[in-house]
N, C-alpha and C positions, 0 to 999 in steps of 0.2 A: 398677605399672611407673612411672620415673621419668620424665620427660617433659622434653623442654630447653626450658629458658626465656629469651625475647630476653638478656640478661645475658650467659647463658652465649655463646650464639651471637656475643653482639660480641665478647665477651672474646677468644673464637678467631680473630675474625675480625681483632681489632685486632692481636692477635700475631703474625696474617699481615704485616699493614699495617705494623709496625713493624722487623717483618725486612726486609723490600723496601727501607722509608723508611734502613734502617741500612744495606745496600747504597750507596744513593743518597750517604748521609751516606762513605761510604770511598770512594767513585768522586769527590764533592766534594773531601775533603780531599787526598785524592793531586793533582786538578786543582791546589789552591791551593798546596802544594808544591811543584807543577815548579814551578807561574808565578811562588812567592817565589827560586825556584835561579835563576832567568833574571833577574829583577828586583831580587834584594839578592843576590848570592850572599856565599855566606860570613855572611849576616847569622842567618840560623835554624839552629836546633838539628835542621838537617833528620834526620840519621841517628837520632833519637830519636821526633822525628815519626811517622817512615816505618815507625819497629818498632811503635809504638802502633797505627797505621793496621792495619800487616799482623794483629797481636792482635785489632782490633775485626773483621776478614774472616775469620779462622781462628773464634773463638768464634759469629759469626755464621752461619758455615757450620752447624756442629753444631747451634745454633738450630734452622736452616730443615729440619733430618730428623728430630727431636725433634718439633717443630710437625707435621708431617705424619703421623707415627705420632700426634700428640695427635687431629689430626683425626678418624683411622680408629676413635677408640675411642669406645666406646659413652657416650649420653649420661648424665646423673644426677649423683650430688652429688661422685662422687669424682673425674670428669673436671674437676669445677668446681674440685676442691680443686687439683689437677694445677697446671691451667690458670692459677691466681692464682698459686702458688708460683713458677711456670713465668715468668711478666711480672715477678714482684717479683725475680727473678733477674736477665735482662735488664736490669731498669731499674737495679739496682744492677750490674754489670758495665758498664754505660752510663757511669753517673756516675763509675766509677773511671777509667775511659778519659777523660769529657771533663775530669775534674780531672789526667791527665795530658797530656792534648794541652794545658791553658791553663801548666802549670806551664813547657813548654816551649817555650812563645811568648808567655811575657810575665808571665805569672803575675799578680798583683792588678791590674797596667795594662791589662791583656787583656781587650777590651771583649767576647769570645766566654765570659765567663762567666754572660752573657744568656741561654744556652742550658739551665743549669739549669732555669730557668724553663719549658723545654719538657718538659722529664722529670714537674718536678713535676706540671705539669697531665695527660700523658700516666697519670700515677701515680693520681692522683685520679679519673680517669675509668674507667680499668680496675678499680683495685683496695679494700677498702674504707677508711672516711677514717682508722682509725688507722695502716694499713700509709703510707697517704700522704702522714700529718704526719712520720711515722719518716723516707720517703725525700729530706721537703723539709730534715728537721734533717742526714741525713746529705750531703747538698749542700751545706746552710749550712756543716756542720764539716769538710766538705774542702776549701771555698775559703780558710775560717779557718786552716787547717792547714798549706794553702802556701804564704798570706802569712805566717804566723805564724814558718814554718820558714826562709818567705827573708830576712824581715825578720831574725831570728836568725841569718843567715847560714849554718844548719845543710843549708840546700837553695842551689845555686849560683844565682839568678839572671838568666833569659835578656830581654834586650830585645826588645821588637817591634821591627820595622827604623825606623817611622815615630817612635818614640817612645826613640830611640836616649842623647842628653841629658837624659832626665825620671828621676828617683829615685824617682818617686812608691811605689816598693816599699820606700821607709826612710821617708817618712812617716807615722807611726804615727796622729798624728789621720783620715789619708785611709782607711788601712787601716781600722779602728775605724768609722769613717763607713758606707764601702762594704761591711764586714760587715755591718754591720746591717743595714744599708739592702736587702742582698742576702738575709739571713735573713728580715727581715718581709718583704718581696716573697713568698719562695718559701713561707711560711705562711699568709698572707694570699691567695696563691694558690691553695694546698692546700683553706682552708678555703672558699673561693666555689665551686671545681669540685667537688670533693667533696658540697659541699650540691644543686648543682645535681642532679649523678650520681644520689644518692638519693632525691632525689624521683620523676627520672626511670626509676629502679628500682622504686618503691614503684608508680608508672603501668602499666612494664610488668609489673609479678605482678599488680596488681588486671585489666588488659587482657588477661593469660593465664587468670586464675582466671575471667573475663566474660567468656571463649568458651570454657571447658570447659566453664562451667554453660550456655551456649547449643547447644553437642554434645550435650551429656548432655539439656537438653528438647530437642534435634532429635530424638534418635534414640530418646526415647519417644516423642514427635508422632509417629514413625515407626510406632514399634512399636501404636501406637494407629490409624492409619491401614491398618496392614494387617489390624488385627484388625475396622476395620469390612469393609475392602474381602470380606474372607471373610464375615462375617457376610452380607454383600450378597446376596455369590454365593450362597452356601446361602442362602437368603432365597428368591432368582429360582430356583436347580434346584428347591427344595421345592415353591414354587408352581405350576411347570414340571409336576411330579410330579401334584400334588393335582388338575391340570387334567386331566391325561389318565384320571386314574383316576376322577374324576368324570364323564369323557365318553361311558362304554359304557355302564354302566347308565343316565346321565340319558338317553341316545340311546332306550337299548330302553324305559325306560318311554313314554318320546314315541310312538314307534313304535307300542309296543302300545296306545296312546291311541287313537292314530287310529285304529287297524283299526278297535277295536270301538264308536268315534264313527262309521266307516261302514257299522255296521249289522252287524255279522259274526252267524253265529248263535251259540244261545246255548252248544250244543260251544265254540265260536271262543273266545267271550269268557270260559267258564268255564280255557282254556286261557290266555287273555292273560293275564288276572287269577292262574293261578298264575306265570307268569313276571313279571308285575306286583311281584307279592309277594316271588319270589324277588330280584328288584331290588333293591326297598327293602329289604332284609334285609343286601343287598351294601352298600347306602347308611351303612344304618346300623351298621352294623358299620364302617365306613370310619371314620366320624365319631366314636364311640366311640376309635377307633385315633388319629387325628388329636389328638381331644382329649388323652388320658395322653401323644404325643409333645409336644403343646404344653406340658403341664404340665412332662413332665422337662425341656422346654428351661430353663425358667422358674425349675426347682430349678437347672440349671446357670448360671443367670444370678445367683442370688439365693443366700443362705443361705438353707439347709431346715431345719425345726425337723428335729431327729436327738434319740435317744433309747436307753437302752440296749434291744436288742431280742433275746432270746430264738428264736436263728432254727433250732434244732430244733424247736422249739412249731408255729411258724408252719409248717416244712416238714411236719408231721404232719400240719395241719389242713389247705391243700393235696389231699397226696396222698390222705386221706381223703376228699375230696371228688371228687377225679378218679377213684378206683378203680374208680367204677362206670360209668365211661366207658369206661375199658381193658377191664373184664369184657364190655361188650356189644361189644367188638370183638376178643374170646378173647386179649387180650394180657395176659401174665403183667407184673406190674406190681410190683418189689420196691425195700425201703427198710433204708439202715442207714445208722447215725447214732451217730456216736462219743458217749461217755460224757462227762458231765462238761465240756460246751462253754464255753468262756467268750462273754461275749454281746458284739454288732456295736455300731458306734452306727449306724442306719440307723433308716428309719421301717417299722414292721411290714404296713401295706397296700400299700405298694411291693415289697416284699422277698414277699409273698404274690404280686403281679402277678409278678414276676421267675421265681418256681417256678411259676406258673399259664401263663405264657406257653412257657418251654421243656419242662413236660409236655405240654400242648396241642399244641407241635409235634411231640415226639417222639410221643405219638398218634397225630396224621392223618397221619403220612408212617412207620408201620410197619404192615405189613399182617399179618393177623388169625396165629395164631400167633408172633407176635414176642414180646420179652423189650422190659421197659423196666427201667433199674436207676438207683436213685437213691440218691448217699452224701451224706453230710455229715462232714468231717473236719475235723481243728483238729492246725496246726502251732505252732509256738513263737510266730510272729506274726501269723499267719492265718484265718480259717477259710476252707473249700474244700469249692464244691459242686458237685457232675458231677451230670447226666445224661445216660446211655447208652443206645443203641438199636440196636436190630435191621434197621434200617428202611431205606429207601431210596437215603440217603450222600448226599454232595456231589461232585459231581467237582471234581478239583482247580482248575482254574481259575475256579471261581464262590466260592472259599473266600476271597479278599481282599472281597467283595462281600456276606457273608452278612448281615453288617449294618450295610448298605447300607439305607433308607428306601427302603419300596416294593419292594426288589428282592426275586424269587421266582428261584430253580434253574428251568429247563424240565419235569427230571423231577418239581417237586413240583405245579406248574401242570396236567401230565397228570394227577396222579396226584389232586390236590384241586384243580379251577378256582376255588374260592372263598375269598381270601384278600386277604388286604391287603400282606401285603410291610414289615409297621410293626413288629410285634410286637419283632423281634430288637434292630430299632433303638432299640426302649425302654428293652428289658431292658439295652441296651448302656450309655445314658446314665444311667439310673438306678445302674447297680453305677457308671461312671467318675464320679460326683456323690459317690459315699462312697468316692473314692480308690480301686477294687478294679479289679480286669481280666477281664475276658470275652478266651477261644477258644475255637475249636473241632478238635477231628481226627477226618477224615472221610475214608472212603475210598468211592469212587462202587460203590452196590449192595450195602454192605457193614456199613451201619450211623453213625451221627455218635456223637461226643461233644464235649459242651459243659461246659466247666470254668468256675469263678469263683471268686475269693479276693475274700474282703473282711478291710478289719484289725481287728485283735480289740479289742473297746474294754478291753481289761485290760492295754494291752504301753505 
């Protein structure tokens, strides 16, 4: 997207500024007009004047709705191109008008041909410096042009009133003089504003280009900034997390400390001591969980060694090792597995957790008679891996939360008290670490399925 740049903005701004100043300049010369009718009358070429004057208000009118439609348009390089055509017209419409207001009041005696001088700088500050040496030559060869012509007799001649006795427009050394004199002027002018102008160009692009590059690092500082401020947050809910889930069982082993520090018998403390145990079993298992979510953080902070991995291999050995978990809990437990898979980049002891955790789930949350079915498929860019079950579902609104760190469904808490709530948020980071995507569809009582794509290391 093209962006305005101070240049442009003067350029427009100055086109304003010069339609208003060209107002000012026709409401001027009419005032000087009446007041030469009152004070020489008969002496000025008034009716010639007064058509000129009405020409510079009629052109200047169309100017100033021209300018405003130029405003309206959108910024970039072609406004820019408008915009300079747009002054270099002006300024030349200008110049022809003030070479006929001087031709008519006095012509080479007419000390109002001083005003070139204001064009030309006007010229050189808007526009760039070869359009501005053009406008100062075309100045120089119109003042040339109507002394040249009066002097020739071929243009009539008008007196200023004050200057009524003086011929200075048939002295040819004076003419000659005052041309020159009038051309280096308006060159020598051209070429000191012009130089100014560009430098002062060259200031404001390097000034524009030294706050885009200070935008462009804000709004990475930004972009950086909010990515600790989350980091934070999950940092303090994690902790938030670890503290409460540490606090029931560190509680009951305390608990059961004491009892049988005060003597309980030895029923009592044969019974503490299995809830002791069952404890630290909750402990460690926690901590196990804790650790592989720290590690997947770690992969998603870091580059993970990845490697081509073989992940029918890996699902085989897996489910072979689960099936004898399913068997003591009478669940039929089945496996199909497309032919021919092209292999993951992923690491094979992660990708074994990732099927070791959503079998393990789908196990303790289907009860004895259930179905568990497990595919592995391979699309054009993909490979995709379900497993389905029979088991106990999610109700719909704890399915934005399934993996969620920590967080358990109600029904699966009745159903297995002993659990971490970590597993799914592994398997989550670990598949989003290799670019792939975990969900789930689950309907409450009725069974889940959990799907996964990872991208094929062949595509």
């Amino acid at each position: 997207m093209e962006s305005r740049i101070p240049f442009e903005t003067e350029l427009i701004e100055r086109i304003a500024w010069l339609i208003s100043l060209r107002w000012l300049a026709v409401l001027g010369t009419g005032a000087v007009l009446l007041l030469a009718r009152l004070l020489y009358p008969g002496k000025l070429a008034l009716l010639p004047l007064a058509i000129v004057t009405v020409i510079i208000a009629l052109y200047n009118t169309q100017f100033l709705f021209y300018a405003r439609a130029l405003e309206q348009s959108h910024a970039g390089t072609a406004r820019l191109q408008q915009a300079t055509r747009f002054a270099s017209i002006q300024i030349v419409l200008d110049l022809l008008a003030l070479a006929a207001l001087i031709h008519f009041s006095g012509g080479a005696e007419n000390p109002v041909a001083v005003f070139f001088v204001f064009h030309t700088i006007i010229a050189s500050i808007l526009l760039p410096r070869g359009i501005s040496f053009l406008m100062a030559t075309l100045a120089a060869l119109l003042f040339a042009t109507i002394a040249g012509l009066e002097y020739a007799g071929i243009l009539p001649h008008y007196h200023p009133p004050f200057l009524e006795n003086v011929e200075l427009y048939r002295a040819a050394p004076f003419l000659l003089m005052e041309g020159t004199v009038l051309a280096l002027t308006l060159w020598l002018v051209a070429y000191m504003t012009s130089s100014i102008s560009i430098k002062l160009r060259e200031r404001d692009r390097e000034l524009v280009q030294s706050h885009e590059a200070v935008l462009a690092k804000s709004r990475a500082l930004e972009g950086v900034i909010e990515r600790l401020r989350r980091i934070d947050a999950e940092r303090t809910r994690f902790l938030m997390l670890v503290t409460h889930e540490l606090r029931a069982p560190i509680n009951t082993i305390h608990t059961c400390a004491e009892l049988a520090l005060a003597g309980a018998s030895p029923e009592t403390v044969r019974d503490i001591l299995a809830r002791i145990k069952k404890r630290t079993a909750e402990l460690s298992e926690l901590i196990s969980d804790l650790l592989r979510l720290a590690r997947a953080r770690e992969e998603a902070s870091h580059d993970e060694a990845l490697g081509l991995v073989d992940a029918a291999a890996v699902l085989q050995s897996v489910v072979e090792l689960m099936r004898a978990e399913a068997h003591s809990k009478d669940l039929f437990l089945s496996m199909d597995i497309d032919s021919g898979l092209a292999p993951v980049r992923a690491n094979a002891d992660r990708l074994k957790l990732v099927w070791t955790n959503l079998l393990s789930n789908a196990i303790k949350y289907t009860e004895p008679g259930g179905i568990i079915a497990v595919t592995l498929r391979q699309t054009p860019e993909h490979l995709v891996g379900i497993v389905r079950d029979t088991g106990i579902g999610i109700a719909p609104e704890d399915h934005p939360r399934v993996f969620e760190e920590f967080f358990r469904a109600e029904n699966a808490r009745t159903l297995s008290p002993m659990g971490t709530g970590v597993g799914l948020a592994i398997v989550q980071r670990i598949i989003d670490n290799w670019g792939g995507k975990i969900w789930v569809e689950s309907e409450f009582g009725l069974g889940s399925k959990f799907s996964f794509v990872l991208p094929r290391a062949d595509v």
